[in-house]
C-alpha positions in Angstrom: -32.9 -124.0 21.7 -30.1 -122.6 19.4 -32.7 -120.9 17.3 -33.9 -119.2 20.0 -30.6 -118.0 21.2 -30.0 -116.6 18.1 -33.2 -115.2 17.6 -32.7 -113.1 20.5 -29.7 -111.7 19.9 -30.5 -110.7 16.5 -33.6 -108.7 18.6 -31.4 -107.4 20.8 -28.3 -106.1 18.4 -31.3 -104.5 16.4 -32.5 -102.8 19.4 -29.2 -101.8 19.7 -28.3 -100.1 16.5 -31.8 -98.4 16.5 -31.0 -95.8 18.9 -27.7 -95.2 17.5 -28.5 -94.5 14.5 -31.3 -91.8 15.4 -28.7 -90.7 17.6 -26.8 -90.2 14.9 -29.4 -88.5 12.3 -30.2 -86.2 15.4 -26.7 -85.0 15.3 -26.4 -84.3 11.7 -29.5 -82.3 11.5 -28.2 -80.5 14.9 -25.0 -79.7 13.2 -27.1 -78.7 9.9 -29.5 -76.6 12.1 -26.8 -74.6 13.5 -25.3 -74.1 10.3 -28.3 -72.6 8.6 -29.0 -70.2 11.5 -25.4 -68.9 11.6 -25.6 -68.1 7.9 -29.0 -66.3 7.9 -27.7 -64.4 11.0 -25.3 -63.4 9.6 -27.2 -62.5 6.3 -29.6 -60.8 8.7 -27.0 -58.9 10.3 -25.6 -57.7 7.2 -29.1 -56.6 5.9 -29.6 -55.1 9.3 -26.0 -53.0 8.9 -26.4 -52.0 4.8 -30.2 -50.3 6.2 -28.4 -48.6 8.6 -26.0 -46.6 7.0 -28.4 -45.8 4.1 -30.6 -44.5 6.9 -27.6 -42.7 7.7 -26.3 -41.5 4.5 -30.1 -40.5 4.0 -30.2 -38.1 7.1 -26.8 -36.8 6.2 -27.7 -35.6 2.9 -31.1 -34.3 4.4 -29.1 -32.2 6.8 -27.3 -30.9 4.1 -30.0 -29.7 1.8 -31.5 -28.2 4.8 -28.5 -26.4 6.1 -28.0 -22.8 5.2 -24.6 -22.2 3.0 -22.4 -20.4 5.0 -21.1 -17.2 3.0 -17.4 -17.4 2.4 -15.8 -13.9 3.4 -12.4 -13.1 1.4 -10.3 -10.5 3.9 -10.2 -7.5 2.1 -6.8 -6.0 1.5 -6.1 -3.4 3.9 -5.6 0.3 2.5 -3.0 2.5 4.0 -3.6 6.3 3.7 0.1 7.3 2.5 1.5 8.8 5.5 2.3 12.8 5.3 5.4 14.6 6.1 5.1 17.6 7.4 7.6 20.1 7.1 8.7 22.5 9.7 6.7 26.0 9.3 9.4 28.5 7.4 9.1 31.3 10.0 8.1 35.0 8.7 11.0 37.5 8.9 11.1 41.3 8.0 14.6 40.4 6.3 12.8 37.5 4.1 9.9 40.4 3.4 12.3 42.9 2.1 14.4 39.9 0.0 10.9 39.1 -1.4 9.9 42.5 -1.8 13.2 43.3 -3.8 13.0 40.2 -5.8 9.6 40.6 -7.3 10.5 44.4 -7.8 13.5 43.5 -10.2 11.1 40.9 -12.3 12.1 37.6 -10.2 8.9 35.9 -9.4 8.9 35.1 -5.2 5.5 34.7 -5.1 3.7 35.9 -2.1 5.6 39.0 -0.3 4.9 36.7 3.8 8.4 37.1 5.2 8.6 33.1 4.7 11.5 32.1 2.5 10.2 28.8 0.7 10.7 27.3 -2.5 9.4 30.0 -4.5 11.8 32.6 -3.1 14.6 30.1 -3.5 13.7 29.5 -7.2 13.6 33.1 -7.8 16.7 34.0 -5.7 18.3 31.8 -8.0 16.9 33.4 -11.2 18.9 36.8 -9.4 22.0 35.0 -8.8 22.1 33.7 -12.7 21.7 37.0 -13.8 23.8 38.9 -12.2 26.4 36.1 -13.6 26.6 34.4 -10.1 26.2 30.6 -9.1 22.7 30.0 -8.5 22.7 27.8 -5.1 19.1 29.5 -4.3 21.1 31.3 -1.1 22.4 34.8 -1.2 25.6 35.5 0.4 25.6 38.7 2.5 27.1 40.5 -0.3 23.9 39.4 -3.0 21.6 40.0 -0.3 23.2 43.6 0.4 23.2 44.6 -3.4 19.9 43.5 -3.8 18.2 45.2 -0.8 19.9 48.1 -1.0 19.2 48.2 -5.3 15.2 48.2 -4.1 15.7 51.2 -1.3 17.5 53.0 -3.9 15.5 52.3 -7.0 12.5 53.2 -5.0 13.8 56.4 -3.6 14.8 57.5 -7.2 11.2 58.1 -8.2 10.8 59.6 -11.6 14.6 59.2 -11.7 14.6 55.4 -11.5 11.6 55.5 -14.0 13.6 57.2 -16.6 16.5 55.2 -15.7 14.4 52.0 -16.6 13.3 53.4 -19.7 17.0 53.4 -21.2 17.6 50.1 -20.6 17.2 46.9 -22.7 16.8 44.9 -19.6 14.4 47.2 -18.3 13.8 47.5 -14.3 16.6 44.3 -13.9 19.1 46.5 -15.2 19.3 49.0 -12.6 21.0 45.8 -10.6 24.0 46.0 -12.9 24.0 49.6 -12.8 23.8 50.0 -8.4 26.5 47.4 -8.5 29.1 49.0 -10.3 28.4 52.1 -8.4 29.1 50.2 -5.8 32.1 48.9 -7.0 33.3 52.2 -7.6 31.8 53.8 -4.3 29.1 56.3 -6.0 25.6 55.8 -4.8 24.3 59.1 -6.4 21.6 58.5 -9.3 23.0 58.8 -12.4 21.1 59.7 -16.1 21.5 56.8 -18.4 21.6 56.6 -22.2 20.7 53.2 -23.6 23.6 50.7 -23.8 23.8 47.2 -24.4 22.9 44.7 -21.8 26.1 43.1 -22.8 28.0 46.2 -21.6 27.1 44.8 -17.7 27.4 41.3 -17.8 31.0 40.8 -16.9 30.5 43.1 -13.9 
């Protein structure tokens, strides 16, 4: 009867521990499944992202060879035309004309004889004025203008006079300026026959 007893309950604790245990395996290989398919997941993912962006890097570089070069334009350095000046117009006057006339009559170079008193006429004015022993500022006074104007009307009106006139003097026709001014000086305006003297003789006049 004891045997029994004991025979029985060694059946039943073995029935027991059976389940358990499988139980048991059951959870080990669950754990050990889950394991595995999280890793390859996330091997698979990986794989999955790496193709991706090659794909990616793949299309990039095809759109590159592809794409037309965009020229590079450089700004070109604007040119400035230099900006003129434009000086007011010398008006014409009969007074400039007769200046210019006289100038170029005595041997000072004015240039064209247009009534317009420009640089020319200055540079020779002042060729007059250092001749005749005065400061040469390139502007007559009333007194240079006066001797010179009225040295051309006279010189002019002499004729064969003035020509042999000319012909006695070293200086030539820009002597007869030395000569009308002392005749000023002295108040004679008549033509006068001159035997050749010295240039020197005049400049201190």
């Amino acid at each position: 009867m004891l045997s029994t007893k004991l025979t029985s309950a060694a059946l039943a604790a073995s029935l027991a521990l059976v389940p358990a245990t499988r139980v048991a395996a059951d959870s080990k290989d669950f754990i050990a499944g889950a394991l595995l398919g999280g890793v390859a997941g996330a091997i698979i993912q990986k794989e999955v992202r790496k193709k991706k962006a090659l794909e990616q890097q793949q299309q990039q570089q095809l759109r590159a060879r592809t794409r037309a070069p965009q020229a590079t334009y450089a700004p070109k350095p604007r040119k400035y035309a230099p900006r003129k000046t434009y000086r007011p117009s010398i008006p014409a006057t009969s007074e400039g004309r007769d200046i210019q006339s006289a100038l170029t009559y005595f041997g000072f170079d004015a240039g064209t004889v247009d009534g317009r008193v420009g640089p020319k006429t200055r540079s020779a004015i002042t060729a007059y004025q250092r001749y005749m022993g005065y400061e040469g500022t390139g502007t007559l006074t009333s007194f240079q203008r006066h001797l010179l104007t009225s040295s051309y009307l006279r010189a002019e009106a002499g004729g064969a006079t003035t020509l042999g006139q000319i012909a006695g003097l070293p200086d030539g026709t820009r002597g007869l300026l030395k000569i009308y001014r002392e005749d000023l000086a002295s108040g004679t305006t008549q033509q006068r026959t001159l035997s050749q003297v010295p240039s020197a003789a005049y400049t201190d006049l």
